[in-house]
N, C-alpha and C positions, 0 to 999 in steps of 0.2 A: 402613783396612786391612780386608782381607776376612776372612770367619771364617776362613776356609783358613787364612790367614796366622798365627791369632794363637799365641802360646806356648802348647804342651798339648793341640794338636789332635791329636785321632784321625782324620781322613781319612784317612795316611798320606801326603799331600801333605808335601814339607819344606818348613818354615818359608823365607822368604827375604827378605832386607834389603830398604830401599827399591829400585828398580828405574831403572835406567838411570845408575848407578855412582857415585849420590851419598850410597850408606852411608858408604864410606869419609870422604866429606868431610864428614856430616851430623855423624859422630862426633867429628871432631877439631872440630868448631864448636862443638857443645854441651860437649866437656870443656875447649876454652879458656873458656867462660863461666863455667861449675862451677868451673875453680882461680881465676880472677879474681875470683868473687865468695865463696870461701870460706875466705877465708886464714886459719888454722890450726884450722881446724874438726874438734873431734874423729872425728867420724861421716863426713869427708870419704873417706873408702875404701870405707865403704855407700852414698855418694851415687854414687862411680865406676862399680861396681858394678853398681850400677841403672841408672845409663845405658848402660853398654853393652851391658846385658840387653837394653834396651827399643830401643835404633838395630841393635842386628844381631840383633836378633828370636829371642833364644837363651834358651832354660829355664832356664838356670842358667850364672851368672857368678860365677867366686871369684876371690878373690889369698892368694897363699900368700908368706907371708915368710918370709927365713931369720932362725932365732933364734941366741939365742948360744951353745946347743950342736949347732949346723950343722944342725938339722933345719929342715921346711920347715912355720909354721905359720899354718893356714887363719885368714886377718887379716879376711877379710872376703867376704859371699856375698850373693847373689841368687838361690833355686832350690833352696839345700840347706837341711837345718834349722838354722836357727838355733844351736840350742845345741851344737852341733861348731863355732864359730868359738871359737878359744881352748884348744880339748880336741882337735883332730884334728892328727895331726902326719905326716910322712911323712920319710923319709930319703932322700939322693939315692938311694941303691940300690933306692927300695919308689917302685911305683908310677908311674904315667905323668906324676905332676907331678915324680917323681923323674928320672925319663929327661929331662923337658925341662929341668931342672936342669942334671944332671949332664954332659948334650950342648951346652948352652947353645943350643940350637937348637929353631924351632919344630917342632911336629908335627900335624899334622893327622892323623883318622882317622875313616872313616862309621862302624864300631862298634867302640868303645874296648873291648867286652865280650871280643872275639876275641884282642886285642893278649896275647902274653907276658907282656905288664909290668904289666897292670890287675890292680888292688888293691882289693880291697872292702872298703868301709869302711862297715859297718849303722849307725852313728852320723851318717852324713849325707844319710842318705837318698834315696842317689846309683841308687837300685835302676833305675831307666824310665831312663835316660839313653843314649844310646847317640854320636851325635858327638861329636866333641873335640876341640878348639885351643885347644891351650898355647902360650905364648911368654913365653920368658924375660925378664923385667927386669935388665936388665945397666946396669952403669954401672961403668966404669972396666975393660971383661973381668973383673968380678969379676961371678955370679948372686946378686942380691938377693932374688929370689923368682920365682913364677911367676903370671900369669895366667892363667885357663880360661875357655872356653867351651864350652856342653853343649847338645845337643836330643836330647829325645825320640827322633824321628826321624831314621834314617840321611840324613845329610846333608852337603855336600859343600862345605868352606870352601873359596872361591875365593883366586886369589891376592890380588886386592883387600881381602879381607877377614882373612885375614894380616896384609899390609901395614898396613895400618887397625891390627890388635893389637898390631903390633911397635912401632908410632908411640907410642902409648897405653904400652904397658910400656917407653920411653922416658921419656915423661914420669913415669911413675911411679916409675922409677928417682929422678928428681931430686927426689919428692917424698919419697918414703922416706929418698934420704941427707938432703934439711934437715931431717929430723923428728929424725934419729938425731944429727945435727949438732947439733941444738937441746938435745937430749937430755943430750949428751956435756959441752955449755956448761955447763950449768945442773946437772950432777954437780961438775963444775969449780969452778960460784962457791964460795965458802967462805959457810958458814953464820955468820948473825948469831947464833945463842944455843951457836957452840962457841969 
């Protein structure tokens, strides 16, 4: 990768995925290896995370889950601080991860800054960021959460690279409900010391 390319550059060049249309398939290669080799791995939505960071060459990657009082909260990141994963929440009404929510559909934008619906949140240190593609995690028409991606620079997510997210927040759907499924079991068993 050339310096041009890499996440954070100030050229003003935008970053851009591998070249000749095998982001999209680079992506779902390396996260069929990642689920295959990480079966119920805590940290397994940091390692998501990080990879789609790194194959669509994007500043910052989050996922946002719905909790159980329907808000939407940040589960996991690459790009933002750290310590707003667990502490930043958004309502489908607040904010652009809120709109992709509450439309179930993706959105692209070269600066989220402009957007109606951008929400600043000083605890994630979303401040340099300006592209944006969200895409719903849906499973069952029901939004489980949402996925992001962010650069620096205005920048222009193709339709391949959509595609590529929407595949990805597929999957992640189905890994979200066996977690929640597993979750619900294991509420369910009956305890050995009641």
């Amino acid at each position: 990768m050339s310096d041009r390319n890499r996440p954070g550059d100030k050229s003003g060049t935008p970053p851009r995925p591998p070249a000749g249309g095998g982001g999209a398939k680079l992506l779902l290669s390396r996260l069929r290896a990642l689920m295959a080799n990480q079966a119920q791995d805590p940290k397994r939505l940091d390692r998501v995370v990080e990879l789609i960071a790194n194959t669509m060459v994007a500043d910052v990657c989050s996922i946002y889950l719905r909790s159980e009082d329907e808000s939407l909260l940040l589960m996991a990141t690459r790009g933002l601080a750290p310590e707003a994963v667990g502490r930043t929440r958004m309502k489908e009404n607040e904010g652009l991860v809120g709109l992709v929510s509450a439309t179930a559909r993706t959105l692209r934008l070269t600066d989220a800054f402009s957007h109606p619906r951008f929400s600043y949140r000083p605890e994630t240190g979303e401040d340099p960021f300006h592209s944006f593609l969200g895409v719903p995690i849906l499973r069952g028409g029901r939004v489980l959460g949402v996925v992001v991606v962010q650069n620096r620079t205005e920048r222009v997510y193709d339709d391949e690279e959509a595609e590529a997210l929407q595949t990805v927040a597929m999957v992640l759907a189905e890994l979200v409900a066996s977690a929640a499924d597993t979750l619900s079991a294991g509420l369910r068993q009956p305890r050995a010391d009641a």
